[in-house]
Residue, then its C-alpha position, 0 to 999 in steps of 0.5 A: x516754640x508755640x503750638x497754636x491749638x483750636x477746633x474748627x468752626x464747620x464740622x463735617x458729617x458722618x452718616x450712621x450706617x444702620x440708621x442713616x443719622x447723620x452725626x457731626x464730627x468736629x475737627x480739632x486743629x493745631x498750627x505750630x507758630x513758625x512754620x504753620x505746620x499742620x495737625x488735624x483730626x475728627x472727633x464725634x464731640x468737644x468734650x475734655x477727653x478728646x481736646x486731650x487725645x488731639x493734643x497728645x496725637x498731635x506731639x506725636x505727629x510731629x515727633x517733638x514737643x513745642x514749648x508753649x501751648x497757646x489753647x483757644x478758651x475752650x472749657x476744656x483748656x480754660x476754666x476761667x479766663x483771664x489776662x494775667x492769671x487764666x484758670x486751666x482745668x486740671x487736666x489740661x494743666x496735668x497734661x501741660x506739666x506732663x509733658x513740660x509745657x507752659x500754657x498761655x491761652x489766647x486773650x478773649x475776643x483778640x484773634x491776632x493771639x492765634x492768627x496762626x491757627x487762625x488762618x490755619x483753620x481757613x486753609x482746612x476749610x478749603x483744602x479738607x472740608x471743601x475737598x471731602x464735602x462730596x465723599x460720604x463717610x460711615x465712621x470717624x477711622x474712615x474720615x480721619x484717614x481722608x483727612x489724613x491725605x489731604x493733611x499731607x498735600x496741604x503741609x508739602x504745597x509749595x509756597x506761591x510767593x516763596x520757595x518750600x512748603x509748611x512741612x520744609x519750614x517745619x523740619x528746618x526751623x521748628x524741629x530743630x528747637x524742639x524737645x524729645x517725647x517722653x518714653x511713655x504715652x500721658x494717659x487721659x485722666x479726669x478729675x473731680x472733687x467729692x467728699x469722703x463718706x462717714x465709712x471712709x469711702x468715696x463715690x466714683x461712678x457709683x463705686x466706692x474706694x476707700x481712703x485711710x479712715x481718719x479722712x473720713x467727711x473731708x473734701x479730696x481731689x478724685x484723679x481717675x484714668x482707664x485703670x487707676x483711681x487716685x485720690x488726693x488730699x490738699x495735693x498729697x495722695x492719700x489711696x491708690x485702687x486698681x479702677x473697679x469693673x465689678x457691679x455697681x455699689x460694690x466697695x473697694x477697700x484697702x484694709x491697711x486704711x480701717x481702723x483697728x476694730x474694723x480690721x478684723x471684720x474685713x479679714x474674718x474667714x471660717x479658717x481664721x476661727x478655727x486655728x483660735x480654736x485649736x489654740x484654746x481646746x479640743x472642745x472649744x475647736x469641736x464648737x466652732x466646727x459644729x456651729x460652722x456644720x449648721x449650714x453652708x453660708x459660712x458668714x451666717x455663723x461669723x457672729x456665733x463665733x465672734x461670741x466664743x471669743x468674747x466669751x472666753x475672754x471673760x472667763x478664761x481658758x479652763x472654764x470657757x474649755x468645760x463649758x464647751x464641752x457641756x454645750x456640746x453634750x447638750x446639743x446647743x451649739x452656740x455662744x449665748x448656750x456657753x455663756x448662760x453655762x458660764x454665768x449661772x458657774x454650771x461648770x463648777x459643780x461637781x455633778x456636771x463635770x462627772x455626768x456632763x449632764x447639764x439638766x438634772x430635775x426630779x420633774x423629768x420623767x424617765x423611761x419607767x413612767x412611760x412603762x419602759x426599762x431604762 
């Protein structure tokens, strides 16, 4: 029922091709605690995702799962230790709960907790590290292929003192009392705490991932595996994005998580300002054209026409329609014309919706000043 589970002392060498650096790979080992039954594999590093990976190729090889996982105190497995209450890092505890396993790391400084795994680690030593210490590798696929074979002799050598070998005892006593794989592979995930922006995102690898705005400045929980990142609040999940590929600083945002004010902005589009036009009048749809014809950057003018609307709801549909139409007549294509229109009641005098002539001064000079007919 135990996996026994811990890297080994010696690493081995791998020589960089190109530039001849010599590079350690360190050899993780499980034992299963009945049979002794072997798993090894090179890593170029101790860090958490390979102490992961090991764990999830070694269920594999066996084809079964153990009941109890018995881990060294690797950071990797044990945050904190302790005899009756360890602490586990969170992933490794993830994966534990993932595939239904109990965790009971061993006791600090007791090696008769892991005497398997122990003296399994000494047999590899001799019959892997020893027997490739000759044989120069250039990469980890070329050495775990090696050790691989030599995995394979070392789990079929028959016993001296007694008949069978690691592997007969294995499929004879531990297999048995082991339970299925799950269907789908655990997937490597990291965590981290972090704390939520003033704008409701938070910062994963200098990308930013929205969460629903009233988390705004509390503390979360970040789950982030090759694809997905997660974001947990006191173990509720709280925002689900796809794992960004774009530049770094871009923001990644749910808009189903702003507020109401926000959500208009997130959504603003020049086809979005013309169908309101159209609701409102042939002269106020002939405006928001113009001012989107004064150049080719479309967001340049979202604010002119966010103006329009906030216009027209302070003086309503009939006068915001003339006013339009005299600030086209004028050239002045714009909010701030409309609005100085509206304020100054332009629109309702006579003379201006007969001429549509805004400016009308005995100051101006005509054509006959100049000497031309008019």
């Amino acid at each position: 029922e135990e996996l026994f589970i811990d890297w080994c002392g010696d690493p081995m060498q791998v020589i960089n091709r190109e530039t001849g650096e010599t590079q350690p790979a360190y050899l993780f080992v499980t034992a299963m605690g009945m049979s002794g039954y072997p798993y090894v594999e090179a890593f170029n590093s101790k860090i958490s995702e390979n102490w992961i990976c090991g764990h999830v190729h070694a269920f594999e090889h066996m084809g079964r799962l153990p009941l109890i996982l018995v881990p060294d105190n690797d950071k990797s497995a044990v945050t904190k230790a302790n005899y009756y209450e360890p602490s586990l890092n969170k992933t490794y505890q993830e994966i534990a709960q993932y595939y239904d396993c109990a965790v009971i790391p061993a006791r600090v400084r007791r090696p008769r907790d892991k005497a398997k795994v122990e003296s399994t680690v000494r047999d590899i030593e001799t019959w892997i590290i020893a027997a490739l210490r000759k044989q120069v590798f250039f990469n980890l696929a070329d050495l775990n292929r090696a050790i691989k074979e030599k995995l394979k002799e070392y789990s079929e050598k028959p016993f001296q003192k007694r008949e069978g070998s690691r592997k007969s005892e294995f499929i004879t006593y531990d297999y048995p009392q082991m339970r299925p794989l799950p269907a789908i592979r655990y997937e490597y995930a990291e965590w981290k705490t972090a704390k939520v922006n003033s704008d409701y995102h938070v910062e994963v690898e200098k990308r930013y991932y929205s969460v629903p705005y009233i988390y705004a400045y509390q503390k979360v929980d970040v789950r982030t595996t090759k694809n997905i990142i997660e974001i947990f609040q006191k173990g509720l999940r709280i925002a689900s994005h796809k794992r960004s590929t774009e530049i770094i600083r871009t923001y990644i945002t749910d808009v189903s998580h702003m507020p109401e004010k926000h959500k208009f902005y997130a959504t603003m589009d020049k086809e979005q300002f013309v169908t309101w036009s159209k609701t409102i009048g042939p002269h106020t749809a002939d405006m928001v054209i113009k001012i989107f014809d004064r150049s080719s950057v479309e967001q340049k003018h979202y604010r002119s026409c966010m103006g329009l609307r906030r216009v027209y709801k302070l003086y309503g549909k009939e006068r915001f329609e003339i006013a339009c139409q005299m600030a086209i007549d004028a050239t002045c294509y714009g909010s701030s014309y409309v609005e100085q229109i509206l304020k100054a009641n332009l629109d309702k005098k006579e003379r201006f919706k007969n001429s549509h002539k805004i400016i009308q001064h005995s100051n101006i000079r005509g054509g006959k000043y100049y000497g031309k007919e008019e």
